[in-house]
PDB file of N, CA, C and O in Angstrom:
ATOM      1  N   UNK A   1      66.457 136.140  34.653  1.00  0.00           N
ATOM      2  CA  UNK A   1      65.503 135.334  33.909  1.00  0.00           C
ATOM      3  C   UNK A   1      66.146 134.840  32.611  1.00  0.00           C
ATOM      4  O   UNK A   1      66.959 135.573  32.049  1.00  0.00           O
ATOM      5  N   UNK A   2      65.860 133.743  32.142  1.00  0.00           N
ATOM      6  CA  UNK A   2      66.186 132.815  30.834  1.00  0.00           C
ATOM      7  C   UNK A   2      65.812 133.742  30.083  1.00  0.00           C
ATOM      8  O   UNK A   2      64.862 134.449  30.420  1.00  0.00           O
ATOM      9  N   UNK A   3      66.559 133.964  28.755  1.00  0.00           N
ATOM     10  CA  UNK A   3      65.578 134.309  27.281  1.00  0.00           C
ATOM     11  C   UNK A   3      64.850 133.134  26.770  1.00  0.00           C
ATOM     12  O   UNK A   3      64.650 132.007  27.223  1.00  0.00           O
ATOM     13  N   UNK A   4      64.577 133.635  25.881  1.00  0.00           N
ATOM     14  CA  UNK A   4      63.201 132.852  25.305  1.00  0.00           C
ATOM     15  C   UNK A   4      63.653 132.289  24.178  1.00  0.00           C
ATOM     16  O   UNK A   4      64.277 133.119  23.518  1.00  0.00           O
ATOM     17  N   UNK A   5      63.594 130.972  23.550  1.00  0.00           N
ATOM     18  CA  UNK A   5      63.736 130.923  22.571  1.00  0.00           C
ATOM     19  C   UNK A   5      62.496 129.812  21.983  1.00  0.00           C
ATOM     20  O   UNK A   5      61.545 129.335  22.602  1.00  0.00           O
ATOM     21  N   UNK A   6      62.903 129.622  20.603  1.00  0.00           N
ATOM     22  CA  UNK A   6      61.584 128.981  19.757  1.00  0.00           C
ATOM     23  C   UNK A   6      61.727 127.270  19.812  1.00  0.00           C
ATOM     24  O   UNK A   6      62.629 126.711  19.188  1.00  0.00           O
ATOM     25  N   UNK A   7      61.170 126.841  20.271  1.00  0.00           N
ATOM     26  CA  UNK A   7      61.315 124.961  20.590  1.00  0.00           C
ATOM     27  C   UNK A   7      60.151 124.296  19.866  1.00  0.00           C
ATOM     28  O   UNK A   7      58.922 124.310  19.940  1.00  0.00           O
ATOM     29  N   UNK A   8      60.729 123.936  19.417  1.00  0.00           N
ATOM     30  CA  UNK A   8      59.464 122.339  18.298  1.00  0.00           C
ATOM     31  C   UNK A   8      58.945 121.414  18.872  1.00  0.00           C
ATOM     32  O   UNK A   8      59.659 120.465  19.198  1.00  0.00           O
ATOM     33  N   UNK A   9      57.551 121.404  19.169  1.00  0.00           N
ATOM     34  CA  UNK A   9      57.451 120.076  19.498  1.00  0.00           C
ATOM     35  C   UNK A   9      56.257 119.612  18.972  1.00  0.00           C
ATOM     36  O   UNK A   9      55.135 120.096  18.819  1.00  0.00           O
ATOM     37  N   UNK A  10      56.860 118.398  18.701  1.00  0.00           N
ATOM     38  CA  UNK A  10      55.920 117.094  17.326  1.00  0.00           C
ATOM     39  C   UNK A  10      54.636 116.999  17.961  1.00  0.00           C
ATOM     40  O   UNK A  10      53.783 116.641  17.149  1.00  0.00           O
ATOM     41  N   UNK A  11      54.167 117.198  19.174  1.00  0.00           N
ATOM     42  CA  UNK A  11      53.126 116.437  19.170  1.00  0.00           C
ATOM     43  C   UNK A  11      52.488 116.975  20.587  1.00  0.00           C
ATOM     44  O   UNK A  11      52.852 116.555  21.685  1.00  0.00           O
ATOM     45  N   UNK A  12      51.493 117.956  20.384  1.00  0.00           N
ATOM     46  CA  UNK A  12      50.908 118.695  20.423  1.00  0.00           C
ATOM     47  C   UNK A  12      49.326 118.149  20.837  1.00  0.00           C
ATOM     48  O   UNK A  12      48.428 117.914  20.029  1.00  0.00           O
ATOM     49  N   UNK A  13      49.270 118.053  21.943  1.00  0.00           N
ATOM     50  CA  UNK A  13      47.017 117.934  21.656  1.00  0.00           C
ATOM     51  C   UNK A  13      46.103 118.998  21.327  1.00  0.00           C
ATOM     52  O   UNK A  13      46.103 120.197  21.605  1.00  0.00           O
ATOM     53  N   UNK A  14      45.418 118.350  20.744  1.00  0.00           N
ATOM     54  CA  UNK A  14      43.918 119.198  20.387  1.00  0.00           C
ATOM     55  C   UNK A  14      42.817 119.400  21.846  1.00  0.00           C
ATOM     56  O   UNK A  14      42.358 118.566  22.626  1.00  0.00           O
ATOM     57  N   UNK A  15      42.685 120.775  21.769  1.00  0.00           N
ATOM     58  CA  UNK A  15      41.878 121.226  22.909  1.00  0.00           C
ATOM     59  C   UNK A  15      40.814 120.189  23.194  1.00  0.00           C
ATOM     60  O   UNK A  15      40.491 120.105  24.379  1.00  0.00           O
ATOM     61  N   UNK A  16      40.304 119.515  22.479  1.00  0.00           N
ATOM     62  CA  UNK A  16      38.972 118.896  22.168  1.00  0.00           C
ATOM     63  C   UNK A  16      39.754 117.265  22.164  1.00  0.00           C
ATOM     64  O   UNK A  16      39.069 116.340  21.727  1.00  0.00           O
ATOM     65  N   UNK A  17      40.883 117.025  22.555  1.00  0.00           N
ATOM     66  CA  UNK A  17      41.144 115.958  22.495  1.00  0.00           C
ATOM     67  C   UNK A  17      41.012 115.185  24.119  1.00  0.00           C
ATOM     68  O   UNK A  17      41.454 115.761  25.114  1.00  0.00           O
ATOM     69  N   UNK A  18      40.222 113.576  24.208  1.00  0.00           N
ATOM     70  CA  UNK A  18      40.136 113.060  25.228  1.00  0.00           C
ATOM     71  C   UNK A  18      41.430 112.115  25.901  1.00  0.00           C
ATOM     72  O   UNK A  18      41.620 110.914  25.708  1.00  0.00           O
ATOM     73  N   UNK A  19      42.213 113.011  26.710  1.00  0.00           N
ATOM     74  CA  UNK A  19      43.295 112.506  27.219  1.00  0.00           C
ATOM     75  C   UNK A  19      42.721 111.435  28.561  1.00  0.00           C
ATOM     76  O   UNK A  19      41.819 111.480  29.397  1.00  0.00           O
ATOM     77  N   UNK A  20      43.759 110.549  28.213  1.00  0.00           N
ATOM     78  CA  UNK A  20      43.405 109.308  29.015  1.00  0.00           C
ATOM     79  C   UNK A  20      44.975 109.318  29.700  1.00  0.00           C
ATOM     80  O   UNK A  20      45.890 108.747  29.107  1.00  0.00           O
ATOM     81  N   UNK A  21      45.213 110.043  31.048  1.00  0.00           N
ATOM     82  CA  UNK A  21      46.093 109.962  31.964  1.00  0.00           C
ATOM     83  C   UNK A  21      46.679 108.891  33.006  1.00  0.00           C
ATOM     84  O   UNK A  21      45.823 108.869  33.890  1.00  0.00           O
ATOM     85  N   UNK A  22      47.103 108.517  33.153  1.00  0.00           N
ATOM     86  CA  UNK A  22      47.553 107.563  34.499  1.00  0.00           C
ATOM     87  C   UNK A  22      49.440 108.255  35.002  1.00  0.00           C
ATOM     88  O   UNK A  22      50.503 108.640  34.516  1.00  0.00           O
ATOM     89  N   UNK A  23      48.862 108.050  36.041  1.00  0.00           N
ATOM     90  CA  UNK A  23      50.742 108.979  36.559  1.00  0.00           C
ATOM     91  C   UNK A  23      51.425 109.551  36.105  1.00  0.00           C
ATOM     92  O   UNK A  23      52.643 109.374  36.117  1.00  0.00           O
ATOM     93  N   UNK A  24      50.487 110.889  35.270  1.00  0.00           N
ATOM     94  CA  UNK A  24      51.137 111.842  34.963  1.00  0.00           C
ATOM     95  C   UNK A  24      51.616 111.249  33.257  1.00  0.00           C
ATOM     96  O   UNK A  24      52.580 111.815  32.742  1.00  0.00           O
ATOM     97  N   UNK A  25      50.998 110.273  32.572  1.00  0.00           N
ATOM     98  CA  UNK A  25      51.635 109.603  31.747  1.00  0.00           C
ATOM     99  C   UNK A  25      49.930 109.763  30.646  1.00  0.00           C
ATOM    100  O   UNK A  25      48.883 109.525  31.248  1.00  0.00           O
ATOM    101  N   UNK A  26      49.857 110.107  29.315  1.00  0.00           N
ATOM    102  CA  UNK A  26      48.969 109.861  28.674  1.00  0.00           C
ATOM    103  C   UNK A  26      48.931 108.564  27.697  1.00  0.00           C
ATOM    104  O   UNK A  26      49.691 108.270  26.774  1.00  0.00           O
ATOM    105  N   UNK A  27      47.904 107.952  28.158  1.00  0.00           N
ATOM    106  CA  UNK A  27      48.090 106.627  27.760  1.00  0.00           C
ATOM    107  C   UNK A  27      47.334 105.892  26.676  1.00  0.00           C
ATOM    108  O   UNK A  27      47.212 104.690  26.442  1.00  0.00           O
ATOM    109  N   UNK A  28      46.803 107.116  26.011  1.00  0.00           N
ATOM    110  CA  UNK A  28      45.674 106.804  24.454  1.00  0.00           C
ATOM    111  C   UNK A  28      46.761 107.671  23.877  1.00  0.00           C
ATOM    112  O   UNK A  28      46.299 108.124  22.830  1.00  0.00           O
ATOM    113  N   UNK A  29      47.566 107.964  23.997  1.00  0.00           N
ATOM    114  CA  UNK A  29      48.701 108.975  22.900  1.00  0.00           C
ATOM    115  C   UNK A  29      48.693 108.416  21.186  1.00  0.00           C
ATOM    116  O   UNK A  29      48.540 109.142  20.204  1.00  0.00           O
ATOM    117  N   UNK A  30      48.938 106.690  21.193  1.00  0.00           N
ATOM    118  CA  UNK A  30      49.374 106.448  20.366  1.00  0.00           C
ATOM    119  C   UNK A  30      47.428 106.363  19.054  1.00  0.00           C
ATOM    120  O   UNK A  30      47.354 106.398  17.825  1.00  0.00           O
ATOM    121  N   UNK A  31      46.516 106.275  19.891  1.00  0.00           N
ATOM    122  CA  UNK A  31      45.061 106.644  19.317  1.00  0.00           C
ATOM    123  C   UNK A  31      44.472 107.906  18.887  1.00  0.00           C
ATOM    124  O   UNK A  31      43.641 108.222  18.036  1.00  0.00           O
ATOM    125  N   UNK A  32      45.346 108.676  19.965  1.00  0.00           N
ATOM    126  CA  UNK A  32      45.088 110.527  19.828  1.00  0.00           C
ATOM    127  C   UNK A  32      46.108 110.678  18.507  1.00  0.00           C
ATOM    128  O   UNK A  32      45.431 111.022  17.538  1.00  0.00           O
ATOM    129  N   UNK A  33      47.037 110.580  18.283  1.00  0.00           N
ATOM    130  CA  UNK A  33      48.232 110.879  17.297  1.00  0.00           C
ATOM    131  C   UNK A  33      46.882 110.298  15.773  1.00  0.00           C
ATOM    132  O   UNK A  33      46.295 111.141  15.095  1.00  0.00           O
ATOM    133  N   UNK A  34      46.717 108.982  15.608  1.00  0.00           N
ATOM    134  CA  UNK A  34      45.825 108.166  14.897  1.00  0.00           C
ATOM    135  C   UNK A  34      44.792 109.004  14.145  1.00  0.00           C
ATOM    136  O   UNK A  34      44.543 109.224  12.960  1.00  0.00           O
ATOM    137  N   UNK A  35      44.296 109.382  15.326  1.00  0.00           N
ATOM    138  CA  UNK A  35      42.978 110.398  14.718  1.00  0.00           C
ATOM    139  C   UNK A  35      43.047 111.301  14.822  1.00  0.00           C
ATOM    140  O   UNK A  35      42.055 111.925  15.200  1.00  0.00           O
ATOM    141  N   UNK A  36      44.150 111.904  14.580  1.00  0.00           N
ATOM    142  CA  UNK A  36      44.637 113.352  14.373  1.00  0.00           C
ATOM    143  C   UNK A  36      44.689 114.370  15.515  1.00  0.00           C
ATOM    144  O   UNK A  36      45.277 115.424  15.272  1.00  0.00           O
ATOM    145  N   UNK A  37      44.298 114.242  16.402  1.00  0.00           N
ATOM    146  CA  UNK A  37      44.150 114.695  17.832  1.00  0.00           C
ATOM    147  C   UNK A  37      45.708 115.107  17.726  1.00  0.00           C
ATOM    148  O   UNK A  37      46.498 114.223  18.055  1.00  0.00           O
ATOM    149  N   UNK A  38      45.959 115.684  17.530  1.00  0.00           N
ATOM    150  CA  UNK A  38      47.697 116.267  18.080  1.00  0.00           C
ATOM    151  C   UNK A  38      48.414 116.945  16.642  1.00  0.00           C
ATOM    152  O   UNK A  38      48.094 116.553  15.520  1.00  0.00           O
ATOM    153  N   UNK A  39      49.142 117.716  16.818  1.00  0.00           N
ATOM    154  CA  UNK A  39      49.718 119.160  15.835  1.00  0.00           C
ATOM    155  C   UNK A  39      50.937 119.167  16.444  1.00  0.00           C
ATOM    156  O   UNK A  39      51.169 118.698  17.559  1.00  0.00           O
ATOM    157  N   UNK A  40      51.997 119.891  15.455  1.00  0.00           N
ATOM    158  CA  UNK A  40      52.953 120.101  15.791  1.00  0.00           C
ATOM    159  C   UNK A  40      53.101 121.650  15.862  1.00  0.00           C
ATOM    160  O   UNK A  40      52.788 122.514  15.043  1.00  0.00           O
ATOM    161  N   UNK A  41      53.727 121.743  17.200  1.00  0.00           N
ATOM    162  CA  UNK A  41      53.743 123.498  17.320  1.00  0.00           C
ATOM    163  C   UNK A  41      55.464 123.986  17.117  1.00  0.00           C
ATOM    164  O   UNK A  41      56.364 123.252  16.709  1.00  0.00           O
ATOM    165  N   UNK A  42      55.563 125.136  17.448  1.00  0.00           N
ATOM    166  CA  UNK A  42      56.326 126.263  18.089  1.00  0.00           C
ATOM    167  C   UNK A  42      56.505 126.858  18.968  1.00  0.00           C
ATOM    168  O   UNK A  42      56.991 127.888  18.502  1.00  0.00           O
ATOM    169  N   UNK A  43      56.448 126.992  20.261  1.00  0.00           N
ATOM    170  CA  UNK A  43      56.623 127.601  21.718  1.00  0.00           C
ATOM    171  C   UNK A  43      57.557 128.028  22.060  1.00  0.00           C
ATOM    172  O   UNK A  43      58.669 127.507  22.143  1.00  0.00           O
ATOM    173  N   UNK A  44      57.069 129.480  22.408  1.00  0.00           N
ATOM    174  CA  UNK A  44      58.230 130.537  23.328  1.00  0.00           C
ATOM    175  C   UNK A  44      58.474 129.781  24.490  1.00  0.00           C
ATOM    176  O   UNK A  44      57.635 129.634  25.379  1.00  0.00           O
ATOM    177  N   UNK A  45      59.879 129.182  24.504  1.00  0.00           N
ATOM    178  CA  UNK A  45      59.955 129.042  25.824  1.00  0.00           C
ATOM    179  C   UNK A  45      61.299 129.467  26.961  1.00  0.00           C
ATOM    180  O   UNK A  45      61.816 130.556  26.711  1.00  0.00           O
ATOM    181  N   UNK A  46      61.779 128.832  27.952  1.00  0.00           N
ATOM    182  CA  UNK A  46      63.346 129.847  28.737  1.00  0.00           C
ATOM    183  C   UNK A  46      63.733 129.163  27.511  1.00  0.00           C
ATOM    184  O   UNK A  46      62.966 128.667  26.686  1.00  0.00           O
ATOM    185  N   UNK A  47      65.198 129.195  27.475  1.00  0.00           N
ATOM    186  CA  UNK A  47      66.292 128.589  27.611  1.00  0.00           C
ATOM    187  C   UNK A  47      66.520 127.718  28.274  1.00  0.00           C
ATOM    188  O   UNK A  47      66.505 126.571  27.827  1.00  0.00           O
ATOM    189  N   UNK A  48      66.858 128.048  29.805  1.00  0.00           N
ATOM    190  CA  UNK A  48      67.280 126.596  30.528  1.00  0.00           C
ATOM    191  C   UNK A  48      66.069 125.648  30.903  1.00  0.00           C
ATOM    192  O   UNK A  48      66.196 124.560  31.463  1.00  0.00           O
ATOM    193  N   UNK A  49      64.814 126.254  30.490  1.00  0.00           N
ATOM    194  CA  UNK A  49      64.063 124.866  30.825  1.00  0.00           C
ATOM    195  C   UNK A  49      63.812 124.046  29.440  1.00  0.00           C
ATOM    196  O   UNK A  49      63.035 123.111  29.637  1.00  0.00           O
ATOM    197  N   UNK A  50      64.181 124.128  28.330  1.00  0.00           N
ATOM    198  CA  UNK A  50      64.355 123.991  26.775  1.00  0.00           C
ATOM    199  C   UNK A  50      65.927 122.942  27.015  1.00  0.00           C
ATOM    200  O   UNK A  50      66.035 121.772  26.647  1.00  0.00           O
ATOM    201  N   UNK A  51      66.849 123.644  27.617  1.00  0.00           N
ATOM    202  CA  UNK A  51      68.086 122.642  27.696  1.00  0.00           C
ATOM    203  C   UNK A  51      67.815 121.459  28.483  1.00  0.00           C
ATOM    204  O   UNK A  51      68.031 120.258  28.318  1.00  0.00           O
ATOM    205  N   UNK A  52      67.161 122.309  29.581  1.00  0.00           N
ATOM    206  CA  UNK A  52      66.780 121.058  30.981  1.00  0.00           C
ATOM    207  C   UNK A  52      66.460 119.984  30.541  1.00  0.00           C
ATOM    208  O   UNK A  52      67.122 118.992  30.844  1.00  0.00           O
ATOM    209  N   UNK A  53      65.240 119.884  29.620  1.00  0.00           N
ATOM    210  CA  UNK A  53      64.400 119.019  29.210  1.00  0.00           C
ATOM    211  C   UNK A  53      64.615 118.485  27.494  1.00  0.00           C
ATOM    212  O   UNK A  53      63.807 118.028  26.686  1.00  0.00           O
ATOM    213  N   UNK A  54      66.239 118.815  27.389  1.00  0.00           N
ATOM    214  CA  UNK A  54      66.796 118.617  26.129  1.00  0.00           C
ATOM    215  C   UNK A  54      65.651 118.438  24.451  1.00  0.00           C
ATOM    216  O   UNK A  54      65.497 117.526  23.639  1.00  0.00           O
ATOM    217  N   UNK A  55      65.162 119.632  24.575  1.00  0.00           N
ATOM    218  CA  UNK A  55      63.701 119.883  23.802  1.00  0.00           C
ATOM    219  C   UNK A  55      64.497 120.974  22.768  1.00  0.00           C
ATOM    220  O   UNK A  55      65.148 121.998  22.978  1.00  0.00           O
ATOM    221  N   UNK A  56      64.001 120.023  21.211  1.00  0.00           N
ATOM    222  CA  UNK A  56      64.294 120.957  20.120  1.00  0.00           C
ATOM    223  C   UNK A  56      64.565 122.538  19.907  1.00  0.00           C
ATOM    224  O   UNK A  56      63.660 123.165  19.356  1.00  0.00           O
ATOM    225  N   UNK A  57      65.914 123.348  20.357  1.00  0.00           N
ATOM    226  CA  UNK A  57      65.363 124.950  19.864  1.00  0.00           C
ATOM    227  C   UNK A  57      65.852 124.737  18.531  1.00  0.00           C
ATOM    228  O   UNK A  57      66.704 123.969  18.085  1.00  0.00           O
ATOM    229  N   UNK A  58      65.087 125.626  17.985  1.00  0.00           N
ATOM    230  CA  UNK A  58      65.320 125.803  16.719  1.00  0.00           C
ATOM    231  C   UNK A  58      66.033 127.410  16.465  1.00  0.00           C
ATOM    232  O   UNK A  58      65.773 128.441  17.086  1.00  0.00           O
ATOM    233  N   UNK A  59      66.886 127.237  15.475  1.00  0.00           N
ATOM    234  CA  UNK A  59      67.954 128.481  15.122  1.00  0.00           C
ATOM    235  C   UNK A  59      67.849 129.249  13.815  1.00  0.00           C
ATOM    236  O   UNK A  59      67.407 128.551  12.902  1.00  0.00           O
ATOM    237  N   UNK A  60      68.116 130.403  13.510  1.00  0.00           N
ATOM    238  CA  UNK A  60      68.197 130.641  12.454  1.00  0.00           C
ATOM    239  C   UNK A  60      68.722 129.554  10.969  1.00  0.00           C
ATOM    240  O   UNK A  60      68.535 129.751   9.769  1.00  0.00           O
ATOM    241  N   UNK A  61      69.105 128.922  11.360  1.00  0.00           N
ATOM    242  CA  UNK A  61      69.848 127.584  10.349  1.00  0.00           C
ATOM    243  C   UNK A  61      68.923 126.736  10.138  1.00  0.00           C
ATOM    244  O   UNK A  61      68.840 126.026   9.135  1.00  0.00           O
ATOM    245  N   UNK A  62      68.134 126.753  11.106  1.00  0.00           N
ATOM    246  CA  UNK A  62      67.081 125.502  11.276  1.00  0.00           C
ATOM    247  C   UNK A  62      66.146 125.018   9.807  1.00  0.00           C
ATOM    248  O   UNK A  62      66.236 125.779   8.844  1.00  0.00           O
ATOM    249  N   UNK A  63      65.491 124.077   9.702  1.00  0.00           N
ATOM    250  CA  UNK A  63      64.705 123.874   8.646  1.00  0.00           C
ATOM    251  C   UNK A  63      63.543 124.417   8.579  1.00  0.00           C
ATOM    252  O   UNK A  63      62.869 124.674   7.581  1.00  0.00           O
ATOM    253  N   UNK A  64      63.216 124.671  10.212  1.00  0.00           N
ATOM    254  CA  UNK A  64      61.531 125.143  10.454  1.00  0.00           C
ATOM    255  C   UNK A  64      61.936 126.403  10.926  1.00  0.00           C
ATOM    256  O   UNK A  64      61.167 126.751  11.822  1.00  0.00           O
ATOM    257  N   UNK A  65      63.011 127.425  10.660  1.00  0.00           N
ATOM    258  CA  UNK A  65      62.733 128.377  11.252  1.00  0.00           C
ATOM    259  C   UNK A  65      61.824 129.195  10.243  1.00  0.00           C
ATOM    260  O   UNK A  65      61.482 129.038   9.071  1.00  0.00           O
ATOM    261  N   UNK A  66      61.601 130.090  11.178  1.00  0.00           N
ATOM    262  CA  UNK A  66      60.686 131.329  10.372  1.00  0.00           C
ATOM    263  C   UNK A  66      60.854 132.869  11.072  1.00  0.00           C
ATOM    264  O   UNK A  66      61.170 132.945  12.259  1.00  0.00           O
ATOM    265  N   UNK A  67      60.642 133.991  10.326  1.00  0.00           N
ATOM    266  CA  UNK A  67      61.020 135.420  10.973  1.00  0.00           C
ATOM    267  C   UNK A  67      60.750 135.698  12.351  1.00  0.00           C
ATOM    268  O   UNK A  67      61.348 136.268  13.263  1.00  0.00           O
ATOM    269  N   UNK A  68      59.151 134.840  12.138  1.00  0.00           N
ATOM    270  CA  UNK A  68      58.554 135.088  13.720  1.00  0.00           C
ATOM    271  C   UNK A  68      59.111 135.204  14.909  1.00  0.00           C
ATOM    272  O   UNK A  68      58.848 135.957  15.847  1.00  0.00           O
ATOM    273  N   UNK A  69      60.069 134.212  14.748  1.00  0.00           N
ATOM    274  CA  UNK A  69      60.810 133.597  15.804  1.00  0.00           C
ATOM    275  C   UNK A  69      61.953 134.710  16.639  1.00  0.00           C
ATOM    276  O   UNK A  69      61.894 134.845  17.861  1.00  0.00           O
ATOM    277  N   UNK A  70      63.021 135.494  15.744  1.00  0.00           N
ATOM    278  CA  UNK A  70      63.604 136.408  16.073  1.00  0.00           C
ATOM    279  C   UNK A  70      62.966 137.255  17.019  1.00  0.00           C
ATOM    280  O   UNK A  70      63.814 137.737  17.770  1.00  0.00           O
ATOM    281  N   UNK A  71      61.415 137.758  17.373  1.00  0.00           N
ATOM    282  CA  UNK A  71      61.094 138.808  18.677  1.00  0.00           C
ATOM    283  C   UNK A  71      60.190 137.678  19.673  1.00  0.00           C
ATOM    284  O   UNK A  71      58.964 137.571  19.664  1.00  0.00           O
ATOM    285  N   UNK A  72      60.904 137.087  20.303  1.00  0.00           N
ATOM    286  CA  UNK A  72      59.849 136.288  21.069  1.00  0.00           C
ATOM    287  C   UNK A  72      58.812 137.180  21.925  1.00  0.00           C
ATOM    288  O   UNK A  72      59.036 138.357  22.208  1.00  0.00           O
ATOM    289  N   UNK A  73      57.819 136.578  22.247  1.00  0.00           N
ATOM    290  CA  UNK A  73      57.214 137.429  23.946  1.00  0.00           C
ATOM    291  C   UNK A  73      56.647 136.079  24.737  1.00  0.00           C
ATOM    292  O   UNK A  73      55.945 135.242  24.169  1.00  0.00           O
ATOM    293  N   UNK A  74      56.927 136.017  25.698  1.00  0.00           N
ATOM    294  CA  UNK A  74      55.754 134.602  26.579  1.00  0.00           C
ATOM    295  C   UNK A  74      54.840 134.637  26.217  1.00  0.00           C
ATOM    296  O   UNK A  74      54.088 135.610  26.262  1.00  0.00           O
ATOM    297  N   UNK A  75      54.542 133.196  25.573  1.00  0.00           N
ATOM    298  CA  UNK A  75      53.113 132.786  25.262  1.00  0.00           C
ATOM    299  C   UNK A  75      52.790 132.789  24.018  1.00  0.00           C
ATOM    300  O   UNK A  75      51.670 132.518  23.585  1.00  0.00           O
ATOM    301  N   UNK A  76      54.133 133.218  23.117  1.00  0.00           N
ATOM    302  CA  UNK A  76      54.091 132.960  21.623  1.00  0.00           C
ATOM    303  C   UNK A  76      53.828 131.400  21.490  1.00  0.00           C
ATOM    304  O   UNK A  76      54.198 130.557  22.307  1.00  0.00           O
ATOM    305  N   UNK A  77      53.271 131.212  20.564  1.00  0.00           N
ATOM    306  CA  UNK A  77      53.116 129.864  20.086  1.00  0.00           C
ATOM    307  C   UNK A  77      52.478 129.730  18.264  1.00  0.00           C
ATOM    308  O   UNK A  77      51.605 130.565  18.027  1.00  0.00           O
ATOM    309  N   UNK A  78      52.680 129.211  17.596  1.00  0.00           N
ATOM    310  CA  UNK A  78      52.725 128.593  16.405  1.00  0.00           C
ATOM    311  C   UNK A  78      52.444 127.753  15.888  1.00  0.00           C
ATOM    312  O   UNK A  78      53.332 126.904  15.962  1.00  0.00           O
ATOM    313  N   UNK A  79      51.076 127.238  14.962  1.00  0.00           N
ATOM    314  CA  UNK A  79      51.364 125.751  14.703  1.00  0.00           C
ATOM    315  C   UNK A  79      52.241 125.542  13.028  1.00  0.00           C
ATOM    316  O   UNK A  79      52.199 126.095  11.929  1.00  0.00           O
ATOM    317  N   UNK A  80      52.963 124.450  13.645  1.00  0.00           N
ATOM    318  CA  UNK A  80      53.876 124.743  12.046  1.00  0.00           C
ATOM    319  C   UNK A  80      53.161 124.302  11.011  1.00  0.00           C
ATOM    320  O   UNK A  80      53.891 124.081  10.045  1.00  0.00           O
ATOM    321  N   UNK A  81      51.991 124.075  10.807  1.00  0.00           N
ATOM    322  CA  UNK A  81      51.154 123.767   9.448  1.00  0.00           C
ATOM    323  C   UNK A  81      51.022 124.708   8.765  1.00  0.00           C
ATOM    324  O   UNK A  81      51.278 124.778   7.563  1.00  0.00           O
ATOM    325  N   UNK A  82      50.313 126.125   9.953  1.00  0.00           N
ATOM    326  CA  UNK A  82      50.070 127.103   9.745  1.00  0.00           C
ATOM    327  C   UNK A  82      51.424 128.154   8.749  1.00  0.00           C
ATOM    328  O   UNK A  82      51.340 128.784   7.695  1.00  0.00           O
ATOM    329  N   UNK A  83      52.728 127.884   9.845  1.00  0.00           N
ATOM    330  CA  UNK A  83      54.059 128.711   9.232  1.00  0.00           C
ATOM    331  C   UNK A  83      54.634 128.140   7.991  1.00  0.00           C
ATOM    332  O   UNK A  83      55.621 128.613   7.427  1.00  0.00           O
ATOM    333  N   UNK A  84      53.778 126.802   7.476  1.00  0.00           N
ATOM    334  CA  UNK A  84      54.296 126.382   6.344  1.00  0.00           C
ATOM    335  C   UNK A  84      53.760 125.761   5.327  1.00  0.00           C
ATOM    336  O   UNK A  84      54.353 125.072   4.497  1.00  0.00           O
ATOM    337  N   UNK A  85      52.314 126.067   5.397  1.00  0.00           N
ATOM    338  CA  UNK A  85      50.907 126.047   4.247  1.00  0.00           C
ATOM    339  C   UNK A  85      50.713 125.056   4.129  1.00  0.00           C
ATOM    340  O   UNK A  85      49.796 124.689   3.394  1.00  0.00           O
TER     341      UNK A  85
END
């Protein structure tokens, strides 16, 4: 199994947000972003599906890292507003 590491990603939906789909493609993104509908998180995720999908990890060096990050477990997640007031 992959380790886990901590991956950024900008743009995030709100549970309560009305996604408007077509082929797998969300297509009010740029209206959801608008009205705030979307956060930027932190997610435990592998490794190779983080490389696969050439998706931000973030490192001890990083700008957004934080302690948290060093003990992952599946299903960690973060919103970085939260890790950075």
């Amino acid at each position: 199994m992959s380790d886990l590491v901590p991956v950024l990603i900008w743009e995030s939906y709100e549970d309560d947000a009305e996604l408007e789909v077509e082929d797998g493609v969300v297509t009010n993104h740029d209206r959801l972003v608008n009205n705030g509908q979307t956060y930027a998180e932190v997610r435990a995720l592998a490794r190779d599906a983080a490389e696969q999908h050439d998706l931000t990890i973030l490192t001890p060096d990083s700008t957004h890292w934080h302690d948290e990050f060093a003990e992952l477990e599946a299903g960690d997640s973060w919103r970085l507003a939260d890790l950075e007031g």
